[in-house]
N, C-alpha and C positions, 0 to 999 in steps of 0.2 A: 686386605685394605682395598677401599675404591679407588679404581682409577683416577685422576683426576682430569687425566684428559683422552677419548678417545683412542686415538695414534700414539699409545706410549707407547714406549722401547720395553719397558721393563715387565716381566711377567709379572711380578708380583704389583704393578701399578705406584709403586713408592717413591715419589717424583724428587725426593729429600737424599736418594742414594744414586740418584741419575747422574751417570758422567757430564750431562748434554748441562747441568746445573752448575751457575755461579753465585757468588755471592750476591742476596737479594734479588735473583733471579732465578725463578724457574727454567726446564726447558723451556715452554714456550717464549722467552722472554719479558713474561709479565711479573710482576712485584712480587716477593715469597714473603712472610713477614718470619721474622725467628721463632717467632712463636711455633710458627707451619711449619719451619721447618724444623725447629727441634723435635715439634709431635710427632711428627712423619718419621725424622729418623729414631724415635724410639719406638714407632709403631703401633704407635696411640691412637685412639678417633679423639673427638669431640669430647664424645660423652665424656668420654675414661678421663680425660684430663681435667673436665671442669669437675665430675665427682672426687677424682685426687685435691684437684684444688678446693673444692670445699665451693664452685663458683656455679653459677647459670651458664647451658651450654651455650645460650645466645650471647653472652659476654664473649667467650672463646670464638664462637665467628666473628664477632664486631670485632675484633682483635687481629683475628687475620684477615681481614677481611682490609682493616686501615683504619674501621669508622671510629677504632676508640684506640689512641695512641698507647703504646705502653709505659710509655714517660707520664703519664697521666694517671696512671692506674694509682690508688691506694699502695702505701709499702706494704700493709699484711700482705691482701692480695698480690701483689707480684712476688713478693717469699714463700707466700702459699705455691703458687706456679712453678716460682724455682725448684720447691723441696720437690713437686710432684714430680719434676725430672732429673731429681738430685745433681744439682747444680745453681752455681753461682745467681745469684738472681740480678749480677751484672751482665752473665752472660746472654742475658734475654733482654738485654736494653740496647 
C-alpha cells in the first residue's frame, strides 16, 4: 500500500490501522471519508474497489476526496460499494 503521507508511523503505510487515527480523522488530522477508510482497512487501492464496484476509479477519489457526497450516490451504486467490502451499505453513510 502507498503511503499516504511521508512521516507515517506505520511500515506498512496503512493510515485506516494507525493508532494516531479517530473517527473521521486521519493521523494528520485532516478529513478521512469512510469510504477511505473502510478501503484502507481492507487493503484495497482504488482500482480494486471501483472494479469490485462495477464504478470509475475517478468516482472513488471524488468520493474520498469529499467532491461527490455519498449521501448522493445512486443506491445500486452505494450497494455495489458495500458488497465490494461485504457490508452494510449503511455502514458507508
Amino acid at each position: 500500500m502507498r503511503r499516504k503521507y511521508r512521516d507515517c508511523q506505520r511500515a506498512d503505510g496503512n493510515c485506516a490501522l494507525c493508532s494516531l487515527v479517530s473517527y473521521g480523522r486521519d493521523c494528520h488530522g485532516e478529513n478521512i471519508s469512510k469510504l477511505e477508510w473502510m478501503r484502507m482497512s481492507h487493503e484495497m487501492t482504488q482500482k480494486e474497489v471501483a472494479d469490485a464496484a462495477g464504478v470509475d476509479t475517478r468516482k472513488i477519489q471524488r468520493l474520498e476526496s469529499g467532491e461527490i457526497k455519498m449521501e448522493n450516490l445512486a443506491l445500486g451504486t452505494a450497494i455495489r460499494l458495500a458488497d465490494a467490502f461485504g457490508v452494510d451499505v449503511r455502514d458507508l453513510l
